[in-house]
C-alpha positions as CSV (number, residue, x, y, z in Angstrom):
1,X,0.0,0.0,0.0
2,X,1.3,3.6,-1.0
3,X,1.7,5.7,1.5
4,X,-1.5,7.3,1.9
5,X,-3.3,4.9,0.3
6,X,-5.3,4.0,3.1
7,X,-6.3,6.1,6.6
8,X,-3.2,4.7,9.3
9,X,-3.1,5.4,13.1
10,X,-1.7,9.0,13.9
11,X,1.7,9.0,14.5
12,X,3.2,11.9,16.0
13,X,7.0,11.9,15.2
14,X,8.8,13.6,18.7
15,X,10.2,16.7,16.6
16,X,6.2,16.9,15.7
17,X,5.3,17.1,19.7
18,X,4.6,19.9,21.8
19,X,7.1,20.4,24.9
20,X,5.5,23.8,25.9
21,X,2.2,22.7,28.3
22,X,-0.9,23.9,25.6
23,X,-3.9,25.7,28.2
24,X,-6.8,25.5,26.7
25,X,-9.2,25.4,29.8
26,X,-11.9,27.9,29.4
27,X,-10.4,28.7,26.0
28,X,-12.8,29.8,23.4
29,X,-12.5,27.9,19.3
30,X,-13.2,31.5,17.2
31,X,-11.0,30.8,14.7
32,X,-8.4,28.6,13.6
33,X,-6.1,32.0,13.2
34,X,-5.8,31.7,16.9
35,X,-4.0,28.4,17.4
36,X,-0.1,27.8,17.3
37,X,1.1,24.8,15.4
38,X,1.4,23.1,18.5
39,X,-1.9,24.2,19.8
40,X,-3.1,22.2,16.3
41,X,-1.3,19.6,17.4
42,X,-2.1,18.8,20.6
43,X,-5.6,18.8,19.8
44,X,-5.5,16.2,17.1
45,X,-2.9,13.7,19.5
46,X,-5.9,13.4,21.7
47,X,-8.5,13.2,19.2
48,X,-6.5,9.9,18.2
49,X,-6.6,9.1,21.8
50,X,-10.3,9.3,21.9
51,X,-10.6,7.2,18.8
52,X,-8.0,4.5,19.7
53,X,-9.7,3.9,23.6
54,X,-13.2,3.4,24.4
55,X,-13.7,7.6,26.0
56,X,-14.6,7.6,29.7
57,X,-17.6,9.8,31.2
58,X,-15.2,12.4,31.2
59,X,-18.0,14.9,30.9
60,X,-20.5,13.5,32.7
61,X,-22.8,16.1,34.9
62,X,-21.5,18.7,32.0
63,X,-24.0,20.8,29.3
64,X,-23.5,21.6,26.3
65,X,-25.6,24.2,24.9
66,X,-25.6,24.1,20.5
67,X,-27.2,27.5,19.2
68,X,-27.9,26.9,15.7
69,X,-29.1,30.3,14.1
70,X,-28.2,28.4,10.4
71,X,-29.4,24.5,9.3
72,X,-26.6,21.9,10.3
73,X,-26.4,18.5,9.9
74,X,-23.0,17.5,10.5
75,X,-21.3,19.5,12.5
76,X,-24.4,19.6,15.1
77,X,-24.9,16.1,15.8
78,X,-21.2,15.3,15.4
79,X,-21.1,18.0,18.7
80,X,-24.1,16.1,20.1
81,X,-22.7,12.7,19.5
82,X,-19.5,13.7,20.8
83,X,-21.3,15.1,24.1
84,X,-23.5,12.2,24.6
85,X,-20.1,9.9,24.4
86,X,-18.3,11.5,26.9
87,X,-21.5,11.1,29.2
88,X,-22.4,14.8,29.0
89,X,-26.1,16.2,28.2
90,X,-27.0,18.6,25.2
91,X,-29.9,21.4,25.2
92,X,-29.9,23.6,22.2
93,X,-32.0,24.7,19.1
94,X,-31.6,24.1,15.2
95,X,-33.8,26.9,14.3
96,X,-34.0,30.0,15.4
97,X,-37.0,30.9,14.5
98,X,-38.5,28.6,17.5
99,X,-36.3,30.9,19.5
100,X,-36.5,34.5,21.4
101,X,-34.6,35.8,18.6
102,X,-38.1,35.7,16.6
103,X,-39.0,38.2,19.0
104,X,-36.2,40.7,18.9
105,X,-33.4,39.2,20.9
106,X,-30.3,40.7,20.4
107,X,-27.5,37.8,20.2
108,X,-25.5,39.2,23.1
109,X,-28.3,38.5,25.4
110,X,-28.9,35.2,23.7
111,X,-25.5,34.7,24.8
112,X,-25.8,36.2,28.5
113,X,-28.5,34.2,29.1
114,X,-27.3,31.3,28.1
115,X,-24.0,31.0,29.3
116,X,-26.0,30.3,33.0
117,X,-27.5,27.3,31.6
118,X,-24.3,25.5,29.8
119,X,-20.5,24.6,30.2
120,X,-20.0,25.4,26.5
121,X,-21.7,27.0,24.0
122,X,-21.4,25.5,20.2
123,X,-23.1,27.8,18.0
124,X,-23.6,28.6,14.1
125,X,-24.6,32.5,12.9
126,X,-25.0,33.3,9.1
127,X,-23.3,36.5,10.2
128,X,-19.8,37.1,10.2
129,X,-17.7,37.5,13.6
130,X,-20.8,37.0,15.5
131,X,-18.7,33.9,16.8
132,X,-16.2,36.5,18.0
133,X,-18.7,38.5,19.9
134,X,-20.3,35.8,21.7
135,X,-16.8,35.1,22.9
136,X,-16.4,38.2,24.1
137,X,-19.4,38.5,26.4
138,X,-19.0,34.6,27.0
139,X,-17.8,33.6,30.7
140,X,-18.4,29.7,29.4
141,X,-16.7,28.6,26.3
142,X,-17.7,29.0,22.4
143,X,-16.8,27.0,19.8
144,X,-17.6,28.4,16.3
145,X,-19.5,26.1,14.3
146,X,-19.0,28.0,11.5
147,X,-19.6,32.5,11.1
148,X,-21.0,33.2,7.4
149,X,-18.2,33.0,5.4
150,X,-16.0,33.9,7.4
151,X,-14.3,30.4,9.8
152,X,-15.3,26.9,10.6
153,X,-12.6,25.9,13.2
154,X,-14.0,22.7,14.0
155,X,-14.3,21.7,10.4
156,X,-10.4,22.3,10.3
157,X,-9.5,20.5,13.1
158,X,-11.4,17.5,11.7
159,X,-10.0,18.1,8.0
160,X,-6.3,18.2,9.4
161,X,-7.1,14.7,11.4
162,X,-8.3,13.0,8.2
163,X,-5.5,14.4,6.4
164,X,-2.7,13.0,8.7
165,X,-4.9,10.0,9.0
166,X,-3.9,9.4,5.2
167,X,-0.8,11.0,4.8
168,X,1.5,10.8,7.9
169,X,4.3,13.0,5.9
170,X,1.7,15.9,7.2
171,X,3.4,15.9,10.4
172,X,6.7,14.5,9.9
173,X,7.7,16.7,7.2
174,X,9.4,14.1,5.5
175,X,7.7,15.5,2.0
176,X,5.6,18.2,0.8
177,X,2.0,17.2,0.1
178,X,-0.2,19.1,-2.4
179,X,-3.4,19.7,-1.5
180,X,-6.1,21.5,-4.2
181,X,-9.0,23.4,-3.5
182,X,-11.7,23.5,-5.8
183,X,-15.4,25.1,-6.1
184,X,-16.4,28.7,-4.4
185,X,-13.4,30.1,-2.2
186,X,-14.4,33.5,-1.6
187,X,-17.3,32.5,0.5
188,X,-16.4,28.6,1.4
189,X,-15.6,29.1,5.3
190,X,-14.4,25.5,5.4
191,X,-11.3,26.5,3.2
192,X,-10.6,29.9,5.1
193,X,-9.6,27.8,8.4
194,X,-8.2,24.9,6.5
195,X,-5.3,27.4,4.0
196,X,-4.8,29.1,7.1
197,X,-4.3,25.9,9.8
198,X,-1.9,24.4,6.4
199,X,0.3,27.5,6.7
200,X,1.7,25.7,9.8
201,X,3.2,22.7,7.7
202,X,5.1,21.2,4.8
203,X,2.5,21.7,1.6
204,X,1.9,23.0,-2.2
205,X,-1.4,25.0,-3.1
206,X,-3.7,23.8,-6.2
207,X,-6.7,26.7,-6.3
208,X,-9.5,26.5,-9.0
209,X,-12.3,28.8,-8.6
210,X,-14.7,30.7,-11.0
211,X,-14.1,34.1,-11.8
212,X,-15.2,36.1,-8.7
213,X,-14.9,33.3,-6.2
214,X,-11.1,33.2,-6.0
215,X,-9.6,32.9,-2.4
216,X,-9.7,35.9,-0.8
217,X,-6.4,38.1,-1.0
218,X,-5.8,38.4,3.2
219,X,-5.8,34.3,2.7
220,X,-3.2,34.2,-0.3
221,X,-0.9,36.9,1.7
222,X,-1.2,34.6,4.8
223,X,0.3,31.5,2.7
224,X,2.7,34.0,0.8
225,X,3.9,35.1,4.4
226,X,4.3,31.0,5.6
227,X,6.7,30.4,2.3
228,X,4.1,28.3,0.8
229,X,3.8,28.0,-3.1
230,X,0.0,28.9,-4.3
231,X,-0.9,28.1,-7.6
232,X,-4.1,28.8,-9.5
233,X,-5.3,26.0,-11.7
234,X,-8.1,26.8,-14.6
235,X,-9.6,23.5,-14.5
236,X,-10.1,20.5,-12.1
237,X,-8.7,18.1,-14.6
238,X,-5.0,19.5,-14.1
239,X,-5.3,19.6,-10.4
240,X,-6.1,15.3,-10.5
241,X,-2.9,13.9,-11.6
242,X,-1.2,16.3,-9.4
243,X,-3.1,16.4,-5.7
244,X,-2.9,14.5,-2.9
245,X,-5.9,15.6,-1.6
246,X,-8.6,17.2,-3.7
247,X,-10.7,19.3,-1.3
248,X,-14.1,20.3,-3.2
249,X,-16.6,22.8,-2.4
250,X,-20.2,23.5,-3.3
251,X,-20.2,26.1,-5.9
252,X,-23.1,28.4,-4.4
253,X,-25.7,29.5,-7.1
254,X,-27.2,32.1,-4.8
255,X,-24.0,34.1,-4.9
256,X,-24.2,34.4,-9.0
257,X,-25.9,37.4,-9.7
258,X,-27.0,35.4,-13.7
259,X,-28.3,31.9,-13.5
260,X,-27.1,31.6,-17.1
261,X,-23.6,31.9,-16.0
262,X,-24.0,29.4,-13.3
263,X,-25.1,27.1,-16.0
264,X,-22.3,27.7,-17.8
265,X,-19.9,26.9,-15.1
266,X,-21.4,24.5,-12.9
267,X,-19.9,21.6,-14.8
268,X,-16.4,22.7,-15.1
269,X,-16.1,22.7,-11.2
270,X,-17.8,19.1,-11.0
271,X,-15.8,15.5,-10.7
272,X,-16.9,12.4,-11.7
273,X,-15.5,8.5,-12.0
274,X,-14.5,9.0,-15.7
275,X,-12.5,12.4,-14.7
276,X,-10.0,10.0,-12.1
277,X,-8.5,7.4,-14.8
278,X,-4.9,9.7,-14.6
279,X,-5.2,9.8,-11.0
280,X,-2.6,8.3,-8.5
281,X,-4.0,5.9,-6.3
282,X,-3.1,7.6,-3.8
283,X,-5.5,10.9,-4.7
284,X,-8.3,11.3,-1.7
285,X,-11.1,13.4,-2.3
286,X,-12.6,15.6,0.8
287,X,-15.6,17.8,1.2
288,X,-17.0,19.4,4.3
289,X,-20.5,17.9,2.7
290,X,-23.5,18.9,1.9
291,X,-22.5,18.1,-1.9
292,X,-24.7,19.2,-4.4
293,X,-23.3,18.2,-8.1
294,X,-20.1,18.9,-7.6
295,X,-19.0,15.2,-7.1
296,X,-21.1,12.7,-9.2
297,X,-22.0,10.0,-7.8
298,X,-19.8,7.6,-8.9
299,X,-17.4,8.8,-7.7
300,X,-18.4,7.4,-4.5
301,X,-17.6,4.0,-5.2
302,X,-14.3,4.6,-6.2
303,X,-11.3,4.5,-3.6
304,X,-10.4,7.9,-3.9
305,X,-13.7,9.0,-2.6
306,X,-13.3,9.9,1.6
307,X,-15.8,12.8,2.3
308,X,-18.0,10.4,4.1
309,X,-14.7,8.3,6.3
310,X,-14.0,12.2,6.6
311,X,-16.9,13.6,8.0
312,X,-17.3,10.6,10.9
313,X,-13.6,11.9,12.1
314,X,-15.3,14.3,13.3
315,X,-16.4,13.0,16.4
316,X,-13.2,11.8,18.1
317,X,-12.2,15.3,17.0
318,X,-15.1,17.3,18.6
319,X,-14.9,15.0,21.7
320,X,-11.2,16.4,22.0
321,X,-12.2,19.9,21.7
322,X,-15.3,19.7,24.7
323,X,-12.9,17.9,26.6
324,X,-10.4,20.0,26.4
325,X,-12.0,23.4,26.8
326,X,-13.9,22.2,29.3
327,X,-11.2,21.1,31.6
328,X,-11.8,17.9,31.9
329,X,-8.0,16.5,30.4
């Protein structure tokens, strides 16, 4: 088997290992901007912990509270899961409009009052940096489950567990991996936290987005800053014989002003089976899901396909992070 072939255990080489003690008791998850290498690190050695060894009640008589001002599927009952696992209880809403927000509630008091009722807060707002200003009122906790377009931490510590699941070289550094990102970058949160969490290691940059949805500049002059080469790509058929990991994103027709041009384009930033005949075997394909065309469907029964191995990762991963915060490791 090639290396990456297949997800392996997480193996943390000792150069790879924090010696500093990481705090994160009490410690809000805003944005992936605000954790050191080590900080990423240290996260995903106990995330394999978690997954490795049947978890203990370490949460038990703790609540988490999930505010979901957006529709979630993954990333709120991975959270719930993840609670319920660790012997913790889970109160919460999915839609806001069943909520005192109908009524006028500002989110600060939504925050205030909550923060009485919950050890952590998990919460997902349409607007950007309203995950930033719940932490700042916050005495409990909050982890971002994703700010408009602006950061999905979560998602990132999840995407760089998967990613060292399948490629160890992530953390040794023993080679540089490429990873591409393809579909709507200006607004895909998901890639934000994920280009700026890579900055911390050993990788090349494939980018292909339509005209419009490039990767914001502040992102590009964060990887420039990191010494890391960033490419843009026209089309996703030179980014397959070339990637390690192809990272697709929904292209979002409510952001294209003429439905004609999304027409156009739809199919150019879509993979299928017949698309992966020059690709290494080695090639994994991630998505922070929902998909919508952007990868066929049979591409799902080929063995580059991982989204879905991907997506239950996160679990150990979210288990590590309410641990953690919490206090409870």
């Amino acid at each position: 088997m090639s290396a990456g072939a297949g997800e392996h255990p997480v193996a943390f080489p000792p150069a790879a290992l924090p010696f500093a003690p990481v705090q994160f008791t009490g410690r809000h998850v805003v944005s992936i901007s605000d954790f050191s290498r080590n900080d990423l690190i240290h996260v995903l050695e106990l995330a394999a912990r978690m997954e490795s060894s049947k978890s203990p009640a370490r949460l038990d008589g703790k609540l988490m509270a999930t505010l979901f001002f957006e529709p979630s599927t993954r990333t709120r009952l991975s959270f719930e899961a993840a609670m319920h696992k660790l012997g913790g209880k889970v109160i919460g809403f999915s839609d806001a409009g069943s909520t005192s927000t109908k009524k006028g509630e500002s989110l600060a008091d939504t925050i205030r009052m909550v923060e009485r009722y919950a050890d952590v807060i998990v919460m997902r707002h349409p607007r950007d940096g309203a995950a930033r200003l719940a932490s700042e009122i916050s005495t409990v906790p909050v982890i971002n489950g994703g700010d408009g377009g602006n950061q999905h931490p979560s998602q990132t510590f999840l995407d760089l567990y998967t990613i060292a699941k399948l490629f160890p070289a992530l953390l040794s550094g023993e080679r540089e991996l490429t990873i591409a990102f393809a579909g709507d970058l200006r607004y895909g949160r998901t890639v934000h936290s994920l280009l700026t969490a890579l900055c911390h290691f050993k990788v090349r940059m494939l980018l292909v987005a339509p005209r419009g949805l490039e990767m914001p500049e502040q992102y590009l002059n964060a990887a420039a800053k990191a010494g890391l080469v960033v490419q843009e790509v026209p089309t996703l058929q030179e980014v397959v014989a070339q990637a390690d990991v192809l990272y697709m994103t929904r292209l979002q027709e409510e952001r294209f002003p003429d439905p004609l041009e999304f027409d156009h384009i739809k199919h150019s930033y879509r993979i299928t089976a017949a698309m992966l005949a020059s690709a290494p075997a080695h090639l994994r394909i991630l998505h922070p899901l929902p998909r919508v065309n952007e990868i066929a469907i049979d591409v799902d029964a080929t063995p580059h396909a991982h989204y879905f191995a991907q997506a239950g990762n996160g679990i150990p991963v979210r288990q590590a992070l309410l641990s953690l915060v919490i206090g409870t490791v």
